[in-house]
C-alpha distance (Angstrom), angle and dihedral (degrees) to the residues before:
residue distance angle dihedral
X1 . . .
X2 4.18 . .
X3 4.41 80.8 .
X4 3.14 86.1 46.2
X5 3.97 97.4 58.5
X6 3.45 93.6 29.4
X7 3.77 90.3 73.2
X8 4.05 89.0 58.6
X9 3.67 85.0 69.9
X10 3.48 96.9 74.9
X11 3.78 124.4 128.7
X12 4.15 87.6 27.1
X13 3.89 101.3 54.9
X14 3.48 89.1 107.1
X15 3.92 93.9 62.2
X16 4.15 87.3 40.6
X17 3.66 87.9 57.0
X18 3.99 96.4 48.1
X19 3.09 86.1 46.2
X20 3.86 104.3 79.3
X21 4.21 85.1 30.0
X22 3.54 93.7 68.2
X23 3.82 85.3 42.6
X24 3.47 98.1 62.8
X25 3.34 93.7 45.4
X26 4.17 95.8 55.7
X27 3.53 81.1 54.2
X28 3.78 98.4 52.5
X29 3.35 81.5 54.0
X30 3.86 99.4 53.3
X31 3.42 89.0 51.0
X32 3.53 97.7 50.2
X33 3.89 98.5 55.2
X34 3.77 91.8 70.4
X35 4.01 90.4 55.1
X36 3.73 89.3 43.5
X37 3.84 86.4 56.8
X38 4.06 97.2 50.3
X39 3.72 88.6 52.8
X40 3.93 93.5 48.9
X41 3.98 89.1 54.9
X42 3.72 92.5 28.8
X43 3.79 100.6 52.3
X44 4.00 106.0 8.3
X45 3.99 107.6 31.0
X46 3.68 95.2 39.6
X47 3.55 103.4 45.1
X48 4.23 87.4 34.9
X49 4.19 88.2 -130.0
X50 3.95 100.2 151.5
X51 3.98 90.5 -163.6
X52 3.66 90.9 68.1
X53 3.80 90.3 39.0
X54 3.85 92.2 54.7
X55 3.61 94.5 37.6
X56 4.10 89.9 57.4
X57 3.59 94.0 36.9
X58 3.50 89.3 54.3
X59 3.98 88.4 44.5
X60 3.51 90.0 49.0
X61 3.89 93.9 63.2
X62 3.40 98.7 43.6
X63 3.72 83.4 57.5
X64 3.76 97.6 53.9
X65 3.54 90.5 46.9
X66 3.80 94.2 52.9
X67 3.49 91.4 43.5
X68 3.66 85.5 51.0
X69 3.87 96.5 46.7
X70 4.30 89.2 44.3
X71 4.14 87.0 52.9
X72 3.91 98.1 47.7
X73 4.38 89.6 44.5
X74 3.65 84.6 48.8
X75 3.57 102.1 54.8
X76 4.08 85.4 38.4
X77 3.54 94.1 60.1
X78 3.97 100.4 35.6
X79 4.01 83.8 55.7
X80 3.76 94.1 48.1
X81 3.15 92.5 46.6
X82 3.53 99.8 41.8
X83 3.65 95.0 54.2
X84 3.68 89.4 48.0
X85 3.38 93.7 55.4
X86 3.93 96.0 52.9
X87 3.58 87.8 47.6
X88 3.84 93.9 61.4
X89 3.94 91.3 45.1
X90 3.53 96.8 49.5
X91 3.80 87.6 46.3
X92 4.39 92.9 54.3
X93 3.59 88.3 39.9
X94 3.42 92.2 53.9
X95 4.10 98.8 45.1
X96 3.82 81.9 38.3
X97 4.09 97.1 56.4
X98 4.40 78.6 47.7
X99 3.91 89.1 62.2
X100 4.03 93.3 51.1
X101 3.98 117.4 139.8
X102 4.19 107.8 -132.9
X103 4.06 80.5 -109.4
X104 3.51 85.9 56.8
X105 3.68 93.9 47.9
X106 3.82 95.5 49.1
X107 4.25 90.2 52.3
X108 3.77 90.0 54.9
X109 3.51 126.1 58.5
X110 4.00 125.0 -142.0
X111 4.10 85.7 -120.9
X112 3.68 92.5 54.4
X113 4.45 93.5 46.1
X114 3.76 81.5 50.8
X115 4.03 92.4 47.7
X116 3.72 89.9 47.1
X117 3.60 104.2 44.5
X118 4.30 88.1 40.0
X119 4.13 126.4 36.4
X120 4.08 86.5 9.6
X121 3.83 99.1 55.9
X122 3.97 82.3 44.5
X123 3.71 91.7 51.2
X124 4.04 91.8 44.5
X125 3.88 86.7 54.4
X126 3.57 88.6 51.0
X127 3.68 98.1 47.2
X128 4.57 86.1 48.3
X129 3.64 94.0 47.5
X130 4.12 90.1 48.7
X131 3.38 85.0 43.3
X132 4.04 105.4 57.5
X133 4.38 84.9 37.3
X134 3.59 109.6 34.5
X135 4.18 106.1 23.7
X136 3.92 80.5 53.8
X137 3.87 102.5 39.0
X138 3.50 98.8 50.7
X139 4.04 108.1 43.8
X140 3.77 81.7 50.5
X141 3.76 96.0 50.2
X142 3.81 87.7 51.8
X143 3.66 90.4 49.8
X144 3.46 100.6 41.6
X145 4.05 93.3 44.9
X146 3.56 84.9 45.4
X147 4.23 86.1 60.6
X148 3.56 94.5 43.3
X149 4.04 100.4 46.4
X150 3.93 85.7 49.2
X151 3.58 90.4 57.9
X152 3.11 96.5 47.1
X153 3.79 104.9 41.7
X154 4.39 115.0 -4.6
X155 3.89 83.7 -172.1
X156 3.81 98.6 50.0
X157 3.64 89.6 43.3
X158 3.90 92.5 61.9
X159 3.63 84.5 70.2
X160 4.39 86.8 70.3
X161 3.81 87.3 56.9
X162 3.45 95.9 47.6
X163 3.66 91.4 52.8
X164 3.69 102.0 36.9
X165 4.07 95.6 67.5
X166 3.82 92.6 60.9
X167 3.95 99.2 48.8
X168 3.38 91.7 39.5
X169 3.57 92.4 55.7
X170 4.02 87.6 41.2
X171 3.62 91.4 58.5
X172 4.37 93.2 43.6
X173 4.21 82.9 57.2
X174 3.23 102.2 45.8
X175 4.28 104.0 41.4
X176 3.73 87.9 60.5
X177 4.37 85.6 61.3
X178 3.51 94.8 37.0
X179 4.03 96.9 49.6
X180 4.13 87.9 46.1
X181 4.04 86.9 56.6
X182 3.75 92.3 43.9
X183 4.17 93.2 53.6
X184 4.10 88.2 43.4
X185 3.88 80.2 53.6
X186 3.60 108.2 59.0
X187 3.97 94.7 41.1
X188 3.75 84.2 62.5
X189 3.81 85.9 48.1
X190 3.37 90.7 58.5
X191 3.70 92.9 47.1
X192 3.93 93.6 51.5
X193 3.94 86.5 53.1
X194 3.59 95.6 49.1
X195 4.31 85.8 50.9
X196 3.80 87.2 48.4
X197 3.98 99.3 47.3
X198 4.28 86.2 45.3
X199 3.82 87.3 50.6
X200 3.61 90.2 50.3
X201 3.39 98.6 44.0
X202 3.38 104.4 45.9
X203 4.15 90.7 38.9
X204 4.03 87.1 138.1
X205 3.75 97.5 46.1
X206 3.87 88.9 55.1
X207 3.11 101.6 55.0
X208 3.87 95.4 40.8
X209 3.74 88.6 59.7
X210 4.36 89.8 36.8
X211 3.70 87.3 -125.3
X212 3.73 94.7 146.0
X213 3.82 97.1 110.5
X214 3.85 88.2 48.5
X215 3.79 89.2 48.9
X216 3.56 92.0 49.6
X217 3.63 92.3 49.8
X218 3.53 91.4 62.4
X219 3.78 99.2 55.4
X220 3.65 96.3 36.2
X221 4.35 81.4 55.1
X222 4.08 92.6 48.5
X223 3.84 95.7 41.6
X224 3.89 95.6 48.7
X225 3.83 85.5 51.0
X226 3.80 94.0 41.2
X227 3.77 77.4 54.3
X228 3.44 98.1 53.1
X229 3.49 100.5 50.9
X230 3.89 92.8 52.1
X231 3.83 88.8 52.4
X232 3.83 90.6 55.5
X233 3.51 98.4 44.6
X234 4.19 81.6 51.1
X235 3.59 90.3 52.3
X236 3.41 91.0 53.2
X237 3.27 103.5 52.5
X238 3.88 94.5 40.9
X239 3.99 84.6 69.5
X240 3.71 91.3 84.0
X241 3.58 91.5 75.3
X242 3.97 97.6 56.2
X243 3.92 82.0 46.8
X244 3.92 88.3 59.4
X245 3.84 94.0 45.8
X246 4.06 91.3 44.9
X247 3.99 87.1 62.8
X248 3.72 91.3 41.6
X249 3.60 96.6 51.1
X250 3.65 95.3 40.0
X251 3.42 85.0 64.9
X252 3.74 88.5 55.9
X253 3.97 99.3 51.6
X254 3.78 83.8 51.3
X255 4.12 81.2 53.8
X256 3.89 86.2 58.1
X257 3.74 93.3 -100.0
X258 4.32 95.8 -50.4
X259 3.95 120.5 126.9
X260 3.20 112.7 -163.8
X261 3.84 133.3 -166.0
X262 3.75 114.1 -102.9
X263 3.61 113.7 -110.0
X264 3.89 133.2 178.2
X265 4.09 91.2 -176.4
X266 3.45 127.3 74.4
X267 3.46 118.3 165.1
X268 3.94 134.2 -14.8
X269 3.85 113.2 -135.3
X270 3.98 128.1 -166.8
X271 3.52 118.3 -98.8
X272 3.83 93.2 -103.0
X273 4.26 82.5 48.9
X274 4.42 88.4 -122.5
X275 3.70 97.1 102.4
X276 3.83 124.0 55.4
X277 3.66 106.0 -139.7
X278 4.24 102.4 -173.8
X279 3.81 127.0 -0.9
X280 3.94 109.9 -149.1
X281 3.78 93.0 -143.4
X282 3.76 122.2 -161.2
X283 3.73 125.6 -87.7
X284 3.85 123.9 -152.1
X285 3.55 110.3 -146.6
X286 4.19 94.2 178.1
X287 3.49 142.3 -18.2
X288 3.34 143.8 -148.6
X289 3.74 137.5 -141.7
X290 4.00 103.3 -119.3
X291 4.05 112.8 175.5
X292 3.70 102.7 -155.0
X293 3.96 93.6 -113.8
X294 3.34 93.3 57.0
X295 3.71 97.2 52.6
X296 3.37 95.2 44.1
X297 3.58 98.5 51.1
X298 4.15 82.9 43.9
X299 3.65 92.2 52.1
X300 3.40 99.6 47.7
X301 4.07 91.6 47.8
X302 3.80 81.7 64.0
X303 3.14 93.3 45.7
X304 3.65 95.5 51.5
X305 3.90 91.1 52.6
X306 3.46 87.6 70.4
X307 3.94 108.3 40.3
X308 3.82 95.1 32.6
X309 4.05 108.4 16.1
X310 3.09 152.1 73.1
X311 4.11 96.4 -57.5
X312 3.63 91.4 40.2
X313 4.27 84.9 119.7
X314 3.56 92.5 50.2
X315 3.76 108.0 52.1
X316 3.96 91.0 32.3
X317 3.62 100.1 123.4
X318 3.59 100.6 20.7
X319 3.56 122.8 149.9
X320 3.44 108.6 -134.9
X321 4.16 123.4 38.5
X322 4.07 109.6 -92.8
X323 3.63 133.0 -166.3
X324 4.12 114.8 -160.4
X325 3.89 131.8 -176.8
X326 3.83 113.4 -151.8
X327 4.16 127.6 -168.8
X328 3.79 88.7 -99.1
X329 3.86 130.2 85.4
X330 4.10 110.2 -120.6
X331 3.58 119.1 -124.6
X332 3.93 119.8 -166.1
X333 4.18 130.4 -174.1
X334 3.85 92.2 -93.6
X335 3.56 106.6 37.8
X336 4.03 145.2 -19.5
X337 3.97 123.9 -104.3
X338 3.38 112.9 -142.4
């Protein structure tokens, strides 16, 4: 099937395959503000030498405006190409429905041809420009952040690969629901075309026989279900966000109930290191009401995980003490944690 619509690409493959290049490269360039920056403190800031200042200022534009220029020929060519592409498959569908057999013509409706060569073609160009801008720009701005946060801190980094396991696992549960929903969806698309085209057609007949209340009926019915369906599928997918806030805020209970705002500065120094400059203090976002039993007894769960549990093989010889929560309730010899 993906052969077969990559062939309706055609004359525009050369804009599909720039596409994603000029991708890449605005994220190169996203990632390499943020290194830019550290060297401006590190080397020009701190040390107060103005030739490395201008020379990364100066780098740091020409970055943006790269970024800039790689963003805007991205989102050219995906379009272009996009568009193209839909053209070309609405034109073989079309030519293709022409060639039908009568058998074929009794399996598929009218409603459904119209579907397929209308909101589906739409939804396929959709789907190919997402898929030569977003499928590219964000496994490479995992990798390349990935790079850059190992550089600058291997320990901090670990944090990414602690965190990456459980939404990728999140997102491998909940596609499977989500693309069920979806399918279920566009057969009763089809079937609310079909009711529409029938009520068209057969305008006079209708109101001959005053079925207009029945008629109604029957696409007020399909179009609260249609509704339905696209509501769940919604709901669905907007679980990836509590997901996200679950690992940030299990971070926080482990912080005894304190958010605070992420920071990457902490303190500006003279250039002879004698005189502090600025102190980055520490924001509190939230906070939580903690009585000291209860994170105790919540530390030491975590704790346990680790020493005793389930990932008692995998932080064995770590370096540093870790405390881990898995799926699964912990039981020890003298009583059970829930």
């Amino acid at each position: 099937m993906i052969r077969r619509l990559a062939r309706c690409v055609r004359e525009y493959k050369w804009a599909a395959m720039l596409s994603p290049i000029c991708m890449i490269g605005e994220v190169a360039m996203e990632v390499t503000i943020p290194l830019v920056m550290k060297d401006l403190y590190d080397y020009g800031v701190k040390l107060q030498a103005m030739d490395v200042i201008v020379n990364k200022s100066i780098l740091l534009v020409l970055c943006a405006i790269a970024s800039l220029m790689f963003g805007v020929a991205s989102a050219i060519f995906a379009s272009r190409a996009g568009t193209g592409f839909a053209k070309n498959l609405r034109h073989d569908m079309f030519y293709r429905v022409q060639k039908f057999s009568f058998s074929n013509i009794d399996k598929f409706s009218s409603a459904s041809i119209v579907t397929r060569l209308t909101s589906d073609v739409a939804n396929l160009q959709m789907t190919f420009q997402m898929l030569i801008r977003m499928a590219i720009r964000c496994p490479m701005m995992l990798i390349l952040a990935l790079i850059s946060a190992y550089q600058i801190s291997p320990e901090l980094s670990r944090v990414y690969l602690m965190v990456l396991p459980v939404l990728m696992l999140a997102l491998i549960l909940l596609a499977p629901m989500v693309f069920k929903i979806f399918d279920r969806s566009f057969k009763m698309l089809d079937k609310m075309n079909n009711i529409v085209q029938e009520n068209i057609h057969g305008m006079r007949v209708v109101k001959s026989f005053v079925r207009e209340e029945k008629e109604v009926d029957k696409f007020t019915g399909i179009s609260a279900d249609l509704a339905r369906n696209f509501s769940r599928a919604e709901k669905i997918l907007a679980l990836n966000n509590p997901i996200m806030q679950l690992c940030v805020y299990t971070n926080t209970l482990a912080n005894r109930g304190v958010r605070y705002k992420a920071t990457f500065l902490n303190r500006v120094m003279s250039a002879d290191y004698r005189d502090l400059v600025y102190e980055n203090a520490p924001v509190i976002l939230s906070t939580m009401e903690i009585s000291d039993s209860a994170y105790r007894a919540y530390t030491e769960g975590m704790r346990a995980v680790v020493t005793n549990g389930t990932a008692k093989s995998i932080f064995a010889n770590y370096p540093v003490a870790v405390a881990a929560k898995t799926g699964t309730a912990q039981h020890s010899g003298s009583k059970d944690a829930s």
